[in-house]
Each structure stands twice: as C-alpha cells, then as structure tokens.
C-alpha positions in Angstrom: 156.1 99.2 104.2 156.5 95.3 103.0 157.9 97.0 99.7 160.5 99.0 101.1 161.3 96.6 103.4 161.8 94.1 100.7 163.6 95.9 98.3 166.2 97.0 101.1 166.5 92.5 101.3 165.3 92.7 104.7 163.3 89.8 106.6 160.8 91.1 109.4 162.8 90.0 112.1 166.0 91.8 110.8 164.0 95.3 110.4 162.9 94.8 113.7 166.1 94.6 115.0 167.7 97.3 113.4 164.4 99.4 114.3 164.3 98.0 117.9 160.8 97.1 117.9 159.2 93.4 117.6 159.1 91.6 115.0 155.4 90.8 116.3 155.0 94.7 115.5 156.2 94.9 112.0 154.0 91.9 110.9 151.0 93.6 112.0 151.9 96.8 110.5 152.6 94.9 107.3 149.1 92.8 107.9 147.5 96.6 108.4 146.3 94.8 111.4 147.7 97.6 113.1 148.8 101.2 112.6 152.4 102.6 114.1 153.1 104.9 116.3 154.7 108.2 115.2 157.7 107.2 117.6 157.6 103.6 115.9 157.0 104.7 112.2 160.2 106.7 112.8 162.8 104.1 114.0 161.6 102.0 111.3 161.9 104.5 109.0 165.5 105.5 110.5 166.6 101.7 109.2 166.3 103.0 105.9 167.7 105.7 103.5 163.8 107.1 104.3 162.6 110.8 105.6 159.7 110.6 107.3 158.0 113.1 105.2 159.6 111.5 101.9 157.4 108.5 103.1 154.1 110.4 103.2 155.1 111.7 99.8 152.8 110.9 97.1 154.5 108.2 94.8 154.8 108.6 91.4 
C-alpha cells in the first residue's frame, strides 16, 4: 500500500484524511503491524483510482 500511496505523492497523514481513518492506522498497515478491515481497505482504496478487486489482482 506504501507504493501506491507513494506514487499517488501522498504523505500518511494526507491518505488518511482523504480515507477518514487515522494516520496511526495507515502506518501500521504500511508496518504490516496490522491488517485492514474490509470496511477500511475500501475507503483507502476509494482515495485512489483503485477497484478493490484490481488491488487483489496479481501484478505483473
């Protein structure tokens, strides 16, 4: 998620406000500290040009 996060220019704390989560959550997700909710996963997803099931696709 760092990567796409990244490449969009965003810092944590602006993904997290466009996503309306913490910041405290997207730096664990990024640490894989902790895993996302579907619910979550989604309306950070939703901050990006991303489908949910484009982001489970596999890369190539």
């Amino acid at each position: 998620m760092q990567d796409l996060r990244e490449a969009h220019g965003l810092s944590q704390r602006a993904l997290a406000r466009r996503a309306g989560i913490s910041n405290a959550l997207i730096s664990l997700i990024e640490k894989e500290k902790t895993s996302p909710s579907v619910a979550s996963l989604k309306k950070i997803l939703d901050s990006f040009p991303v489908e949910l099931s484009d982001f489970f696709a596999p890369r190539k």
